[in-house]
N, C-alpha and C positions, 0 to 999 in steps of 0.2 A: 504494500500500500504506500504511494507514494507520499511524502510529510512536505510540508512547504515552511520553513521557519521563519518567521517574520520577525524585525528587530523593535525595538519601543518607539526608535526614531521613525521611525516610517508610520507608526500607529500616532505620534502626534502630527505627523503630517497631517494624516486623513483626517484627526481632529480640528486642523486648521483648517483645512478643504471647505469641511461640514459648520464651520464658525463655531465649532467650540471651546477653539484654544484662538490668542489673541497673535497675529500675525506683527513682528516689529519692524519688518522691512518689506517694501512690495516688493524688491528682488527675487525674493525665493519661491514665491505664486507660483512659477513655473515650475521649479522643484516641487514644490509640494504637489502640483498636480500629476507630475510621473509619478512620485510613490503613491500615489491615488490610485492609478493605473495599474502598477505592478501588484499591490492587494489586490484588486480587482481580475486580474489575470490569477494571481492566486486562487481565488475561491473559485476560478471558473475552470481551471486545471489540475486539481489536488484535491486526493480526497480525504487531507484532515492537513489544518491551519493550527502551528502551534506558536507559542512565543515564551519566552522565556522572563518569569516573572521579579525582572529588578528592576520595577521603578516605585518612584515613593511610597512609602508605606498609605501616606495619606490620600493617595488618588489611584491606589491600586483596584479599591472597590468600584468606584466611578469608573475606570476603565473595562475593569471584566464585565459591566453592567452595558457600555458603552459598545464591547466586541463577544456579544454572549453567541457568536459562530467559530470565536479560539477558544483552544484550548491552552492557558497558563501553567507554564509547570514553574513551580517554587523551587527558586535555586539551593533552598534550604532543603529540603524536603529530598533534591536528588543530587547532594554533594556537588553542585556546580560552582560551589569556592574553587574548590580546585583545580577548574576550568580557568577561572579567573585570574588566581594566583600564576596558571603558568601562562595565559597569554599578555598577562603586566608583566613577564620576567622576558617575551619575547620581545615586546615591546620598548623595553628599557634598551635595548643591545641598537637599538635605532639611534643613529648620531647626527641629527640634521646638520647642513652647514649650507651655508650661503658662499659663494665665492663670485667675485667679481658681480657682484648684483642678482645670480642667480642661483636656486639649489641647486648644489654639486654632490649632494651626497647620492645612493644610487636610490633609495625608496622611495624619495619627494622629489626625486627629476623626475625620472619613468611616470607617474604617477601623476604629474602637472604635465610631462608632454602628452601620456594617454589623453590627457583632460582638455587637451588644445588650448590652454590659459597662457596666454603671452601677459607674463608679467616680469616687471623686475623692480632692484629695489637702489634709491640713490641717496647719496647723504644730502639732506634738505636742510636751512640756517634755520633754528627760531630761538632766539631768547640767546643771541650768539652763539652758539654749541651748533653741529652739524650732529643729526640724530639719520639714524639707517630708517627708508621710510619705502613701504609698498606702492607699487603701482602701477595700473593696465598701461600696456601697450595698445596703443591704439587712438583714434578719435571716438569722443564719445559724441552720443546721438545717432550713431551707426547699427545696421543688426549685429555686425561680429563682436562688436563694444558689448554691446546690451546682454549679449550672450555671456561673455567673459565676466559679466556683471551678476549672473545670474547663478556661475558658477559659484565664483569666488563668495560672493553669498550663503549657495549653501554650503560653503564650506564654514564659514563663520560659526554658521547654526548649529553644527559640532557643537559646540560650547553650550548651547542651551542644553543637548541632551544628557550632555555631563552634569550638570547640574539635576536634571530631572531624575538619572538614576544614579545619583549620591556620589560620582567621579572623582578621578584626579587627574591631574594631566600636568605635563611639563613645557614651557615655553623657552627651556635652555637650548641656544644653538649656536652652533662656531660660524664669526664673522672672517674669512679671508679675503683680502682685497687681489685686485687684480695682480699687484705686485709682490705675491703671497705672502704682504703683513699679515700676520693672526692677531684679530685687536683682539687684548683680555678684559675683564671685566675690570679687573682693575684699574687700568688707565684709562678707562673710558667712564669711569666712575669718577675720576680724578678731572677727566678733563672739562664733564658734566657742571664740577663744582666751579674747577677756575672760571668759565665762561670766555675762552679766550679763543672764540672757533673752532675748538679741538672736535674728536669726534666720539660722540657722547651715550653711544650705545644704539638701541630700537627704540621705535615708537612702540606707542602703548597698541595700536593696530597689527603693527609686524609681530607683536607678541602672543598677541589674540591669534593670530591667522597660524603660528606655529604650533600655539596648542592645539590647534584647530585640529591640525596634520598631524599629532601624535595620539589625540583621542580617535581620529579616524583609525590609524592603525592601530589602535588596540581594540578598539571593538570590531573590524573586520577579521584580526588574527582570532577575537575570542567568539565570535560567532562560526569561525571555520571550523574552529576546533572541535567546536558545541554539534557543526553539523556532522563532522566528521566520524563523532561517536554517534549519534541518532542518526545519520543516515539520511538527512534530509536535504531538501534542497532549498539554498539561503534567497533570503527574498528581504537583500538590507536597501537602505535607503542609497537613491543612488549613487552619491561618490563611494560610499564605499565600497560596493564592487567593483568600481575602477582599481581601490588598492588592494582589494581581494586577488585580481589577477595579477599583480606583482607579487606579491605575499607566496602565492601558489608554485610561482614560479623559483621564487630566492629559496624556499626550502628545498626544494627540488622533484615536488609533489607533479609541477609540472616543467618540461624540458623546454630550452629557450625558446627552439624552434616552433614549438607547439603554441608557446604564448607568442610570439609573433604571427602566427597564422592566426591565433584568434582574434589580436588587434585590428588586424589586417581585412579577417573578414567582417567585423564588426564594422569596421569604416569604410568598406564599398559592398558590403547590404548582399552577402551570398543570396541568393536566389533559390539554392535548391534545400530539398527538405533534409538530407542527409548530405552535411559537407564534407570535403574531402580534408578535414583537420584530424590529423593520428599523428601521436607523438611515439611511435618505438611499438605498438601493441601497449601502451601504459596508457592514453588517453584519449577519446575520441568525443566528438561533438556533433551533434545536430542545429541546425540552423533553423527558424521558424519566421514568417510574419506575421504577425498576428496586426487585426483590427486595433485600432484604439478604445476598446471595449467600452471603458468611462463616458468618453464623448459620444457613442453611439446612444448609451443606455440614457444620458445626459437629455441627448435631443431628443429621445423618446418622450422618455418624460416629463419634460420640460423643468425638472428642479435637479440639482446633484445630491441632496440628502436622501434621493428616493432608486440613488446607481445600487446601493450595496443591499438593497431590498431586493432589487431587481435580479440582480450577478446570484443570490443566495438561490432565486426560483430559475436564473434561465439555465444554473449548471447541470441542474434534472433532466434540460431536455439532450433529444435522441444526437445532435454536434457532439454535442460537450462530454456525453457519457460515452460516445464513439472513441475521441481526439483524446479522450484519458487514459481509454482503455490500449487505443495502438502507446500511449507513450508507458504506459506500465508493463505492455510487452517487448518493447524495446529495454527495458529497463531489466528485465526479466531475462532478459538473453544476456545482457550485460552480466548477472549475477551468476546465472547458471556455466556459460562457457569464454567466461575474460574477452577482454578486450579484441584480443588479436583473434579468437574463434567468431566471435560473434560478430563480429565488423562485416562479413559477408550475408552472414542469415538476415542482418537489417535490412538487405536490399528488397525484400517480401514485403518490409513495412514501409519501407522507402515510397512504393508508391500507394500507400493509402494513406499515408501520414497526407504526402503529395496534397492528395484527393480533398483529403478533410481541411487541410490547410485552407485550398484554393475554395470549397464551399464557406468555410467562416468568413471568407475575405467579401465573397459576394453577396453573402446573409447580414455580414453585420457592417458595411459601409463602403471599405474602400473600391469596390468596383461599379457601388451604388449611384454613383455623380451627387455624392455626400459630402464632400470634400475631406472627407475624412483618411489622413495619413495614415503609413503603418508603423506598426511599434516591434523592434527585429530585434531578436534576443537567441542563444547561442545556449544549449544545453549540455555543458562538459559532464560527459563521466570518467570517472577516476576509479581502477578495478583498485579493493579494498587492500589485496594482498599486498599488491604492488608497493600501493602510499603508507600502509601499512611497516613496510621493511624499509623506506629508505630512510638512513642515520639521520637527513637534516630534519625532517618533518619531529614537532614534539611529539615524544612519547608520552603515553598515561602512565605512571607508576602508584595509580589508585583507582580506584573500582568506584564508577558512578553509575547508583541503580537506575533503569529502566524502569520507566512507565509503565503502566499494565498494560493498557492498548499498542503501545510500540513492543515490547516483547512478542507479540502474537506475530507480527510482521519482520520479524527481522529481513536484511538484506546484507547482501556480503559488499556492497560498492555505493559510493554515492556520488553525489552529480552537483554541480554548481551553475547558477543561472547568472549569465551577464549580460549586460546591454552597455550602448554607448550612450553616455548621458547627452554629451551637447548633442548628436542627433535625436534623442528624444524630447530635451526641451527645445530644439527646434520645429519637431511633428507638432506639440502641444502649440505652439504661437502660431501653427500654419492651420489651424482650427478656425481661427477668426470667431466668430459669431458665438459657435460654440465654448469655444475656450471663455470666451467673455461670460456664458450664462455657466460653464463649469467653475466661474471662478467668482459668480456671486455672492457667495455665503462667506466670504473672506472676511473677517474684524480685523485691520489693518491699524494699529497706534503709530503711524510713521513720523510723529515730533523729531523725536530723534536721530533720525535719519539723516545717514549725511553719504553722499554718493563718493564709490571709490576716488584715488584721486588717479592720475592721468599723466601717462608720458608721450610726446608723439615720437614713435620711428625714428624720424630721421634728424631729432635731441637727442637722442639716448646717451652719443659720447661727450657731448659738449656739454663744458663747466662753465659755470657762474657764478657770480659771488655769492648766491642765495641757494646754490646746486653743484654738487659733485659728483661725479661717477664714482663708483666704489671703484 
């Protein structure tokens, strides 16, 4: 039985979709309407939604009450400290550094080039001191601006879900300049005080954005983990399956080659239902496009608090219970005879998947003259033994009990779902009409708000008295 794990963050997405939680930046609208989506494809592909139960104690009831089609499992209840304990010990061994204006280390480049975020960072005057300070590349009031804006947003928004399920996070990271000074805290704390234009550390933003990037990687490494012993497949809010597939990759769960073919096909939209991405017989992936399920159910209805009513009634019908059953038998071959056996017997499913694909496309919008986009997402399985035996992947050196209902299913492999986020919140803006009635129920508090700041291209190298290149 296939398991879909959904993360907290993504459930306060849908809470902000729905206006129940208070939106503080219109940037992330967009974001938030993909993990709208990506639940939404969950309950319509999987047949049983779990999540794992750490967030506040005081709003835990209001959520279960809020998502009464999950199942919460209490991290207390099935020893998932120890989940947590070893993916913060993974996570600490992450050394961000910035060098010459940009991440150099190798988790937050890959990870910000995956994200197509042109940014960097220059020493800026204020209060005489030159402070290290973020910022797009690009012109703003542009789409590819707006996009960058949208990103780098939700990346921000890391930091609220830390806060929501009781977090910690670090904003320590090595500054190298282009002339491989390594400024230390010390003299940058020194130069801070003289005020004698010296160079005086981060802004209070470049520190926000760094924690941002190491609460990402440690809730993508602890939900991998989490799926890795359940078996199910992660369904985190967007950026973080961006750094899920580097993660995947550095432990060696998966081979370079293999994550390059997945980037690769993620960003020019395979076509066919079973791609040709195999890493060695250790990893192989199916390609899908699905409708924009949200928007379709959206326009149906006419209101978006009435999609996840709908997604709960339309997964019973004779699509959806078809489109499950070919991906639980595909799944099932994966279990029974690995990677490298099974990669041929999928060709049998190859074309009904096909089939089923090409019918949901024309039943639920994109071929309708709906305007509605498609949302293209990449289904890795990983055989159990394999990721199981390789030294970098963490070991468990303790026993976390199973669920009742998960014991009866067990599976020997599991699978991880990724999407390109800037091509989906660019399908979401290409909604038009739609998107504007999907994104009704928004409580927006934007006082506060202050839009990234801004480098154009062709400044980047040139100094000023008010501006330095690193």
């Amino acid at each position: 039985m296939p398991y879909a794990l959904i993360d907290n963050a993504s459930l306060t997405a849908v809470q902000r979709v729905l206006g129940q939680v208070v939106v503080k930046t219109p940037d992330t609208v967009n974001g938030d309407l993909v993990a709208f989506e990506h639940l939404i494809q969950a309950v319509l592909f999987y047949d049983e939604l779990v999540c794992i139960d750490n967030y506040k104690d005081e709003h835990k009831e209001e959520r279960a009450n809020v998502f009464k089609y999950i199942r919460f499992l209490s991290p207390h209840e099935f020893g998932l400290e120890n989940l947590e304990g070893k993916a913060k010990s993974e996570a600490a061994s992450i050394r961000p550094e910035i060098r010459g204006g940009e991440f150099a280390d190798e988790d937050f480049r890959q990870l910000l080039q995956t994200l197509k975020l042109n940014m960097v960072c220059t020493w800026d005057l204020r209060s005489s001191v030159y402070y290290l300070t973020m910022k797009m590349l690009g012109q703003p009031n542009t789409p590819e601006f707006h996009k960058y804006s949208e990103i780098s947003s939700s990346i921000f928004n890391e930091l609220a879900d830390a806060a929501d399920t009781q977090g910690r996070w670090s904003h320590n990271v090595e500054l190298v300049g282009s002339n491989g000074h390594v400024f230390t805290k010390e003299e940058m704390v020194e130069e801070a005080k003289a005020q004698r234009r010296g160079f005086g550390g981060t802004t209070r933003a470049l520190d926000m954005f760094v924690a941002s990037l190491n609460w990402i990687a440690y809730k993508s490494i602890y939900y991998s983990l989490a799926a890795k012993y359940f078996k199910a497949d992660t369904f985190l809010h967007p950026i973080r399956h961006a750094y899920q597939i580097q993660w995947m990759r550095k432990t060696g769960a998966y081979g370079h080659d293999f994550t390059s073919k997945l980037i690769d096909a993620l960003s020019k939209r395979v076509s066919t239902a079973v791609s040709e991405i195999v890493d060695n017989g250790r990893n192989a992936a199916i390609s899908i496009e699905l409708p924009i399920f949200s928007a379709w159910l959206t326009s149906q209805s006419g209101d978006v608090t009435s999609v996840i009513p709908a997604a709960l009634e339309l997964r019973e019908s004779q699509h959806f219970q078809e489109t499950r059953g070919i991906l639980r038998e595909i799944r099932i071959a994966y279990d029974k005879e690995g990677i490298a056996k099974a990669n041929p017997a999928i060709e049998k499913w190859k074309k009904q998947l096909a089939k089923a694909e090409k019918e949901l496309k024309r039943s639920y919008g994109i071929d309708a003259g709906q305007g509605i986009p498609g949302s293209f997402l990449i289904k890795a399985y990983n055989t159990y033994a394999v990721v199981n035996g390789l030294p970098q992947f963490p070991e468990f050196d303790f026993k976390v009990p199973l669920p009742e209902f998960m014991r009866r299913n067990r599976s020997d492999s599991f699978s991880n779902i990724y999407k390109d986020v800037a091509a989906e919140l660019t399908s979401i803006e290409r909604l038009g009409g739609i998107r504007d009635l999907m994104a009704s129920r928004f409580v927006i508090d934007d006082k506060h708000y202050v839009p990234p700041k801004t480098e154009a291209p062709e400044f980047r190298r040139y100094s000023s008295d008010w501006k330095l290149p690193m």
